[in-house]
C-alpha positions as CSV (number, residue, x, y, z in Angstrom):
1,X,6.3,-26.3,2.4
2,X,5.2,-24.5,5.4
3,X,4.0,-25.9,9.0
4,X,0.4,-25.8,8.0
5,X,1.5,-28.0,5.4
6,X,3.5,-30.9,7.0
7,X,0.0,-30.7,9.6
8,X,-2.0,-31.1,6.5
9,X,0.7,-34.6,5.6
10,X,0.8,-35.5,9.3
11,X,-3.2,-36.4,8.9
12,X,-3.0,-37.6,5.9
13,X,-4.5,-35.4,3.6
14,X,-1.6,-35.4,1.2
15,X,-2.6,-38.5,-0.5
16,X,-6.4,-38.0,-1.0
17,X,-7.9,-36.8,-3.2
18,X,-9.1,-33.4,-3.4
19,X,-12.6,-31.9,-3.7
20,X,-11.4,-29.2,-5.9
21,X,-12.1,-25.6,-4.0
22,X,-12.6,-22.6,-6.0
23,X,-11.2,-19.5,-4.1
24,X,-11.3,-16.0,-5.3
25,X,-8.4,-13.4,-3.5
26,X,-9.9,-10.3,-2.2
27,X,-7.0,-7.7,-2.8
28,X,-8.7,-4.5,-3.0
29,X,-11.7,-2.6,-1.2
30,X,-13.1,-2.5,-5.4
31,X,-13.3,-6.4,-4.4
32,X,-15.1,-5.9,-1.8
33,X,-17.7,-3.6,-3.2
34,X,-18.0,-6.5,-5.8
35,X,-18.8,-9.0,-3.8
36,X,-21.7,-6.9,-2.3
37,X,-23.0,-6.3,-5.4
38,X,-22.8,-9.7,-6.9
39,X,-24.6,-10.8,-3.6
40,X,-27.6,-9.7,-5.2
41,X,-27.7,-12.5,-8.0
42,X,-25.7,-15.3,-5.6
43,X,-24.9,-15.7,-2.3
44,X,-21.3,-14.9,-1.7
45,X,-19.0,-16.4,1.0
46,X,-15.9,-14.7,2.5
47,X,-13.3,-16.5,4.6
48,X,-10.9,-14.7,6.7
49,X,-8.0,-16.7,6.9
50,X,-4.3,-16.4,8.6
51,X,-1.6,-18.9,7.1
52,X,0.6,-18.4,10.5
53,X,-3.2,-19.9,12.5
54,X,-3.5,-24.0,13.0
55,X,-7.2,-22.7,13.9
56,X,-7.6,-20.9,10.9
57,X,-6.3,-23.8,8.7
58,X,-8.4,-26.5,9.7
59,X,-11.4,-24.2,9.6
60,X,-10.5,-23.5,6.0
61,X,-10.4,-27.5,5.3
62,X,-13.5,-27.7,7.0
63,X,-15.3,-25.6,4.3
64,X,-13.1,-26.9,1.6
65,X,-15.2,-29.8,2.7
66,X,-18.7,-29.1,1.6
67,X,-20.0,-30.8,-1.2
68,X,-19.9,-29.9,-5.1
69,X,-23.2,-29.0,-5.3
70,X,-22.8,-26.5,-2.2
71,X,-20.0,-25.1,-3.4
72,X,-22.1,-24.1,-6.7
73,X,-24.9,-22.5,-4.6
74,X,-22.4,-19.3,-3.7
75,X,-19.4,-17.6,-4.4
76,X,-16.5,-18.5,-2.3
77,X,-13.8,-15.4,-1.7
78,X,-10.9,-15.2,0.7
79,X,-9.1,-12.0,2.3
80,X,-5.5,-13.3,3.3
81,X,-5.5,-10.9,7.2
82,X,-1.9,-11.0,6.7
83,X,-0.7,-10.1,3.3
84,X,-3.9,-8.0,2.8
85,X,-4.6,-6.7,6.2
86,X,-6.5,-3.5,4.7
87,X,-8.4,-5.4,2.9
88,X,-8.8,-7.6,5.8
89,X,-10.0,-4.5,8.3
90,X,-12.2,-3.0,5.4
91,X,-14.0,-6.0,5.5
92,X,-14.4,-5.9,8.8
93,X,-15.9,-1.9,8.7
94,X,-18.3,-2.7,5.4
95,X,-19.6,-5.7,6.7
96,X,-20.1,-3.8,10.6
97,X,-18.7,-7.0,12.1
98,X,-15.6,-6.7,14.7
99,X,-12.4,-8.8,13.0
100,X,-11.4,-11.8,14.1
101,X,-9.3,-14.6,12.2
102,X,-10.3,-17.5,11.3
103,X,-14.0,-15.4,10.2
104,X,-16.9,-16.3,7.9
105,X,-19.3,-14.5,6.7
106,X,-22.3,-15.5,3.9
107,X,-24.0,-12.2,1.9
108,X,-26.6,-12.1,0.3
109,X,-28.7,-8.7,-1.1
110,X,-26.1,-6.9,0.4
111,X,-26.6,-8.1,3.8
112,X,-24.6,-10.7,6.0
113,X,-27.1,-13.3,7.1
114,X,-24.7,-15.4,8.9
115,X,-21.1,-14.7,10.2
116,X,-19.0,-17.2,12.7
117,X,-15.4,-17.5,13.4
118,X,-13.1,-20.0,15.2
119,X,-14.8,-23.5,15.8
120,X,-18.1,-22.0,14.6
121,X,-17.0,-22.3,11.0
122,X,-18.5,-25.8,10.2
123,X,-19.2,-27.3,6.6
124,X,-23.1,-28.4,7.8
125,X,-23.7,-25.2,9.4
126,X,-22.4,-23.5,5.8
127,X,-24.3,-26.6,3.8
128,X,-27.6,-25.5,5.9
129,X,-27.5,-21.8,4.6
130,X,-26.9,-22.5,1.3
């Protein structure tokens, strides 16, 4: 169990129950170039996330936390920056968008029409584009 982990207990989170969240691992730029074109049927979300960030955790339970029915409006990917930090930086040149970690960004038709990162990344503001 790592740091992020025992924070997760600490608050309590442990014992509740779970909306289950449906990630998808981006490992490849072919990923990538997936998720553009599958943008064209479905919105697609990608989350940035660093394991070793407190920041970046809580802003990934924070979108963990939109509703159900939300979370069927898009796809929801994730680029580990760590373990896949090409992936990470292709990302980051495809989408035309300078890195940063925690990051969000929502596609759709090929384009971003929203990115945030840090304390930006809210479930409402995510709830309101979908």
């Amino acid at each position: 169990m790592g740091i992020l982990d025992s924070i997760g207990n600490l608050f309590g989170t442990e014992s509740q129950p779970q909306n289950k969240f449906h990630w998808k691992e981006l490992t490849s730029e072919e990923d990538v170039a997936n998720v553009m074109h599958t943008s064209n049927e479905k919105p697609q979300v990608i989350y940035k996330h660093s394991s070793r960030c407190a920041t970046s955790y809580f802003a990934l339970k924070n979108v963990e936390s939109i509703s159900a029915e939300d979370q069927l409006k898009a796809d929801f990917h994730m680029v580990d920056v760590i373990s896949s930090r090409p992936v990470s930086m292709h990302v980051a040149e495809k989408l035309e968008i300078r890195h940063e970690s925690p990051q969000l960004f929502v596609i759709k038709d090929g384009e971003v029409i929203w990115s945030g990162s840090h304390n930006q990344i809210q479930a409402e503001v995510l709830e309101d584009i979908l």
